[in-house]
C-alpha positions in Angstrom: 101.1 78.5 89.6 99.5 80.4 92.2 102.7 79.0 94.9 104.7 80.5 92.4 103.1 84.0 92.1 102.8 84.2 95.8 106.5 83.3 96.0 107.3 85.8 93.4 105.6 88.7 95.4 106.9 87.7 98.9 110.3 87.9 96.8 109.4 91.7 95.6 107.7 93.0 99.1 111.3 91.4 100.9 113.7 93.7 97.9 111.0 96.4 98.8 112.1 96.1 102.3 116.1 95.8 101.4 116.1 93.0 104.1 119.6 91.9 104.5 120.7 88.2 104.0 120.4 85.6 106.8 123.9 85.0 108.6 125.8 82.1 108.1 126.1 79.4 105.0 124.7 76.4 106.8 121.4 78.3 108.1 120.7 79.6 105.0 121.3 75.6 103.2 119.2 74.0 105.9 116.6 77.7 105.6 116.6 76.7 102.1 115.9 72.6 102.7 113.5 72.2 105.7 112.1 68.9 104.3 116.2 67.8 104.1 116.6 68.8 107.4 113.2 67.5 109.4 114.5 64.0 108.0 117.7 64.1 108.9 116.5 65.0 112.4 114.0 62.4 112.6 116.5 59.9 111.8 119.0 61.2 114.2 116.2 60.7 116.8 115.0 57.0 116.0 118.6 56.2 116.0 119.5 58.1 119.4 116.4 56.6 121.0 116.0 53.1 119.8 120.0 52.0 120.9 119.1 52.4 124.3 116.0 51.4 125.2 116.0 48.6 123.1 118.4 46.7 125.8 115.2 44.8 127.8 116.4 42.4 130.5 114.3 39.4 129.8 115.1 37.4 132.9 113.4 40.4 135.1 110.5 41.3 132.8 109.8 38.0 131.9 107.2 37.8 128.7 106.4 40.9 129.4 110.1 41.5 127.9 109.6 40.1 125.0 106.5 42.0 124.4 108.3 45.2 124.7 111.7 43.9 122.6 108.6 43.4 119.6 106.9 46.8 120.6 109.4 49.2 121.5 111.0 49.7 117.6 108.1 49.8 116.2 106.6 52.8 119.0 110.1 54.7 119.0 110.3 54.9 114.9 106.0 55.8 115.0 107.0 58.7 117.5 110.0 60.3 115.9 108.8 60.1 112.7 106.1 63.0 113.8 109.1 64.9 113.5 108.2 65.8 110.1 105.0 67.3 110.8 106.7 69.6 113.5 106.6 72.9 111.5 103.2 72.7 110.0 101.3 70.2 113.4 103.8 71.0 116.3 101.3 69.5 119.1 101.7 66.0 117.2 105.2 65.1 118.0 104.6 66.3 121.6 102.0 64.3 122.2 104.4 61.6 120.8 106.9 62.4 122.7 104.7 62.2 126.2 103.5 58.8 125.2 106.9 57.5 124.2 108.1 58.7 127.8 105.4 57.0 129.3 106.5 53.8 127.2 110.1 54.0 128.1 109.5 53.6 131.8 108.5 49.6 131.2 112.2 49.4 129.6 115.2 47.9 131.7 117.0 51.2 131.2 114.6 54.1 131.1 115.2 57.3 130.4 114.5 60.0 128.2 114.2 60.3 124.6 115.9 63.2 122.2 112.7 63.4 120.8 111.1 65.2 124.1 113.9 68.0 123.3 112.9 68.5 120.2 109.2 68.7 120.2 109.1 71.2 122.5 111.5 73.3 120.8 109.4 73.0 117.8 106.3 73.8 119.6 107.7 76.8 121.5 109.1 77.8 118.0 106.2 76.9 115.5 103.2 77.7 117.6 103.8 79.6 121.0 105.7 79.4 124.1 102.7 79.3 126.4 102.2 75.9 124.5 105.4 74.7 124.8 105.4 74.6 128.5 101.5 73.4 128.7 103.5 70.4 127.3 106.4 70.4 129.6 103.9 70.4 132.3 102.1 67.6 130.8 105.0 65.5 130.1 106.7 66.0 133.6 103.5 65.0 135.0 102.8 61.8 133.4 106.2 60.8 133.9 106.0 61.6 137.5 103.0 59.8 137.6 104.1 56.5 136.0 107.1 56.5 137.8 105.2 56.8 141.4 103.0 53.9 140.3 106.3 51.7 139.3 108.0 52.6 142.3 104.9 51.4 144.5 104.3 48.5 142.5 108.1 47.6 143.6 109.0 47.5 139.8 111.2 50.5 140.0 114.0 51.6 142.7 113.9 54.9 144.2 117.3 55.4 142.0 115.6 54.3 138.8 112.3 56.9 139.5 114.3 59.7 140.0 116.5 59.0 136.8 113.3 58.8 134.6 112.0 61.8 135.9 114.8 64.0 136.0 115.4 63.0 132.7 112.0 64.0 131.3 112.9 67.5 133.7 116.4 67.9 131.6 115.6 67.5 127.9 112.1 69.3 128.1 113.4 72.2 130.2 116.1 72.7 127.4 113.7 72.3 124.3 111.3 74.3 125.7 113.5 77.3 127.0 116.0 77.3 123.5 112.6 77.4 121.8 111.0 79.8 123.7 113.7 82.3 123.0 114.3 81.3 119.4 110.5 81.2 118.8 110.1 84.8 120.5 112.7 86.4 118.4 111.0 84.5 115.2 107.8 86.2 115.9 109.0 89.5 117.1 111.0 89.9 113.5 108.1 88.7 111.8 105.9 91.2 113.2 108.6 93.6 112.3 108.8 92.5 108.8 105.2 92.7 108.7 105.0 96.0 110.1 107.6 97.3 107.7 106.0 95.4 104.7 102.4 97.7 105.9 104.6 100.8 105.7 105.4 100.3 102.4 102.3 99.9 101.5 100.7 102.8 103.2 103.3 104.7 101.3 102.5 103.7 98.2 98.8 104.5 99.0 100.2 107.5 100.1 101.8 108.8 97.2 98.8 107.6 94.8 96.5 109.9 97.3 99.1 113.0 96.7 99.4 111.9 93.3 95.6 112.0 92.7 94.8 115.1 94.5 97.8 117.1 92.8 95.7 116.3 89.5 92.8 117.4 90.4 94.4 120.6 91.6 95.8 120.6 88.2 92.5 120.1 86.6 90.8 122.9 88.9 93.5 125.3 87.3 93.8 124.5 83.9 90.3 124.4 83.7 90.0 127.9 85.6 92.8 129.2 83.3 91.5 128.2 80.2 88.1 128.7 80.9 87.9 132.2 81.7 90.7 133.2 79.2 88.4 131.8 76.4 85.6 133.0 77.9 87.1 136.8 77.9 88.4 136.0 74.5 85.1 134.7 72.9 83.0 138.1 74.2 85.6 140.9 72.8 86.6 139.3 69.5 82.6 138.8 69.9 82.2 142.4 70.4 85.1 143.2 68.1 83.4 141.8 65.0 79.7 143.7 66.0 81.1 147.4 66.3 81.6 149.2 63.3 84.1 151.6 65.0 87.5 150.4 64.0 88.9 152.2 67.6 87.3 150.4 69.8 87.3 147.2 67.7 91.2 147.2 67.8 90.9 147.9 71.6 88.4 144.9 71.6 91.1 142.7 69.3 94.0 143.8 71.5 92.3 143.2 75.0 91.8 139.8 74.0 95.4 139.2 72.4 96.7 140.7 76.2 94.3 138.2 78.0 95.3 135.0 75.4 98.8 136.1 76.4 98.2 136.0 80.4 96.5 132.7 79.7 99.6 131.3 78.0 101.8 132.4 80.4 100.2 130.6 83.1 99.7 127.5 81.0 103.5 127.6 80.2 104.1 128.0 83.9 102.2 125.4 85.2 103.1 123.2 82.2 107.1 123.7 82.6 107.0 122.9 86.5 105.4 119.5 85.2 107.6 118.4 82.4 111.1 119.7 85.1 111.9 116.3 86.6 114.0 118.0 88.8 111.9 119.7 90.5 111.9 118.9 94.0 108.4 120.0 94.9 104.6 119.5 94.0 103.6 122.5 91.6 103.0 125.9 93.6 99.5 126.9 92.4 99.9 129.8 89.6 98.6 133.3 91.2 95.5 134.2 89.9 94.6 137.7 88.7 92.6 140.1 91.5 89.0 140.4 91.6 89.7 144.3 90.6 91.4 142.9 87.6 88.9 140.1 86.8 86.0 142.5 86.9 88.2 145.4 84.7 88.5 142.4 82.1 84.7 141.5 82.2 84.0 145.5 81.7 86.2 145.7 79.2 83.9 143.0 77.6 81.1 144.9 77.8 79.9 142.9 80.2 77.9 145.1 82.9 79.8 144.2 86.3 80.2 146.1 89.0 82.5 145.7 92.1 81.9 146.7 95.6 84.1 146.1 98.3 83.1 146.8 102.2 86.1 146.4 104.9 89.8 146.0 105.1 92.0 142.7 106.2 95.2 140.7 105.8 94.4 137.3 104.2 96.5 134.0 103.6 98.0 133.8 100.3 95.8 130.4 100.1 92.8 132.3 100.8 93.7 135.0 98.6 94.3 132.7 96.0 90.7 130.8 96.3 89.2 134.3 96.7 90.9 135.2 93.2 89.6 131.8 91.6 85.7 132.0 92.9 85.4 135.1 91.6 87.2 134.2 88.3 85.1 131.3 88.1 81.5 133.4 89.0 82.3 136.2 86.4 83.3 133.2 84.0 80.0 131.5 84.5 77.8 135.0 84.5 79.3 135.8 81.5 78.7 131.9 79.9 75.2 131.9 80.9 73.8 134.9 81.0 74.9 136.7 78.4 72.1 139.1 78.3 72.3 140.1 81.7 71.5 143.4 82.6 73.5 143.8 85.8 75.8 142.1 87.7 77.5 142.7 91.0 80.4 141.3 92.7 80.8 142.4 96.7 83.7 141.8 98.5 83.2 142.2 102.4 85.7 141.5 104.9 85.9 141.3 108.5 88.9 140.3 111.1 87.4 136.5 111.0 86.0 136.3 107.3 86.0 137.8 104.0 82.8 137.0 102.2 82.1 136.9 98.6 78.4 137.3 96.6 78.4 137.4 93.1 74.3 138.3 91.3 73.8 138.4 87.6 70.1 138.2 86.4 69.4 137.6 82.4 69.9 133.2 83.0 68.1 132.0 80.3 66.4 128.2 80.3 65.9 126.1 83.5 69.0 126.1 85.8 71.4 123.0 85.4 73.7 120.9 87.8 77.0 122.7 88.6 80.0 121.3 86.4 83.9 121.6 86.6 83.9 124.7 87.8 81.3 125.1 90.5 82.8 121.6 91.3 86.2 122.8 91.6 85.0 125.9 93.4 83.2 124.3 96.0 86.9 122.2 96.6 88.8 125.2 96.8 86.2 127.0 99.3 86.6 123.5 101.6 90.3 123.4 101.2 90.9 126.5 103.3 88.0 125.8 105.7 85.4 127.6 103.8 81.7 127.2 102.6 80.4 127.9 99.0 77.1 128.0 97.6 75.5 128.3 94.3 71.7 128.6 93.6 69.1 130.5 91.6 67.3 133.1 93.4 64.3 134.7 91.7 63.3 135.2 88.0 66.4 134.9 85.5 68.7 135.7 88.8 71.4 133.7 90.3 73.7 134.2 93.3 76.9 133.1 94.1 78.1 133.3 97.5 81.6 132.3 99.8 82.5 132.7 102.8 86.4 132.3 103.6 88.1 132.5 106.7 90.9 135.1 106.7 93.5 132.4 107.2 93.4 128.6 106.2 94.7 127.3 109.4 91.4 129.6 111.1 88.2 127.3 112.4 86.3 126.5 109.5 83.3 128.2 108.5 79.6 127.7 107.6 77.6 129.4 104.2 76.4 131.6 106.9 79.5 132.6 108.1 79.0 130.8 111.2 82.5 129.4 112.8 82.3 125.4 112.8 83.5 124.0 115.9 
């Protein structure tokens, strides 16, 4: 089960990728058989190697002829049959292959087996080219070595020396340099395929990152929207059903139908953008109302708000748009929990660099609490365009709310002091 489930993902990651099909009907058979084809091969070699060699003159060896006529099959079929390890073990038929050379030089006829060729194109292929020619070095060497020691023992000629070891030259040069560039090419498209396969990936964690961050921008509006809206709503149908005078009780009633109405206009706005499947962008933030506004809306509450604004300067419409919300949200929250508040300020001051925002209410009844949603989502929108918020008590029943905003979101960010960060 667990071969089958990794099979069945390497299958999806490779229709991820769109890779195209290998080239040509027998490599994608044999592709498809390597077990079919590593015996073939070993077969090919015991038969290739054993016709030879097995042709001992008897008269010249002697018993040592005999010895080698009983040896030699059994050696030749041990060796090649490490051909069908050679994907998974590629040193082992190497080292087969360097001791079956060495063995052929006792043989009337010596000379190189197939099976040199092939182990070192499976080594350069299956494990590295660097190991590949460690082993041609290795083989050439011993046969070198063994052939010397015939020669001088007078069992070779000169002839016969220089056949064996050109042989072992031949076959392993070839293996090893047709695996050395087949092997390269193997592991330079795997690292490509691999590369590709990471892509993929980091674009799908990509787009769960966008994904997740466009809901919590979501959530910072809709809970901006609606909170506020209710908020205004609660306080005049509040102050509505208190006044006896029927005047300003329909002014009360009809302020709050107007600001239900702004709310459901937004909501509708932001809610249409997500249920359009066409639409080829992420949902443009909805444009908040003014502080001026805000604070009318408050008064018109009966809420005692005052504004105050010190300084002129061009913002970002990001900036502009967290400027809008914090002081949506502060009023929102004065109004929540202190009800009874006796005054309340808002002061807007802004400078070339900075537009700074303090919101006071006193009248906070009961022990302060962590910050929710809100101060949550305010705090986000203050870092999002490089700015600082903070919210605390300060003094008996008071509470202050302050921001400072660079005048541009692509400005140096800023501290709570309205320090520039560097």
């Amino acid at each position: 089960m667990p071969a089958t489930r990794r099979g069945t993902d390497t299958v999806r990651e490779d229709e991820g990728l769109r890779l195209p099909r290998p080239p040509g009907v027998f490599r994608r058979f044999w592709a498809r058989h390597p077990v079919l084809a590593d015996v073939l091969l070993t077969l090919l070699c015991i038969i290739l190697t054993i016709t030879p060699a097995a042709r001992i003159d008897d008269a010249d060896r002697g018993p040592v002829g005999l010895v080698l006529a009983a040896l030699l099959p059994l050696c030749v079929i041990a060796a090649c049959a490490t051909l069908l390890w050679r994907r998974r073990k590629p040193w082992l038929p190497a080292v087969a292959a360097i001791l079956l050379e060495a063995f052929l030089l006792f043989t009337a006829l010596p000379g190189s087996s197939p099976l040199l060729l092939i182990a070192g194109y499976s080594l350069a292929v299956y494990r590295s080219a660097r190991a590949a020619w460690t082993a041609f070095g290795i083989g050439v060497a011993t046969t070198a070595s063994g052939a010397g020691l015939l020669l001088w023992a007078g069992v070779f000629t000169l002839q016969e020396a220089v056949n064996a070891l050109l042989g072992t030259v031949v076959l392993g040069l070839i293996g090893t340099l047709i695996g050395a560039n087949v092997g390269n090419r193997k592991r330079y498209l795997d690292a490509v395929i691999d590369r590709s396969r990471q892509l993929l990936v980091e674009r799908d964690q990509q787009a769960q990152l966008a994904a997740a961050a466009e809901r919590a921008r979501i959530a910072r509006e809709m809970h901006d929207i609606v909170s506020h809206s209710l908020t205004v709503v609660v306080a005049l149908s509040e102050g509505a059903a208190a006044t006896p005078d029927r005047e300003q009780a329909r002014a009360a009633a009809t302020s709050a139908a107007d600001t239900a109405r702004s709310a459901l206009t937004q909501m509708r706005a932001m809610l249409g953008v997500l249920r359009d499947d066409d639409a080829p962008l992420l949902l443009a933030p909805v444009s908040p109302a003014s502080p001026q506004e805000t604070v009318a809306a408050a008064q018109r509450t009966g809420y005692p708000v005052t504004l105050a604004t010190a300084g002129q300067a061009e913002v970002s419409s990001d900036v502009a748009h967290a400027l809008g919300r914090i002081v949506q949200e502060g009023l929102t929250n004065a109004m929540r929990h202190a009800p009874t508040a006796t005054t309340a300020s808002v002061r807007l001051e802004y400078t070339p660099a900075t537009v700074r925002v303090e919101i006071v209410n006193d009248g906070v009844a009961g022990a302060p609490t962590e910050g929710g949603f809100g101060l949550r989502g305010l705090t986000e929108r203050a870092a999002h365009v490089r700015g600082a918020l903070e919210s605390r008590p300060d003094g008996e029943g008071r509470w202050t709310l302050r921001a400072v905003l660079p005048t541009s979101a692509e400005a140096p960010a800023v501290s709570p002091g309205g320090e520039e960060n560097t």
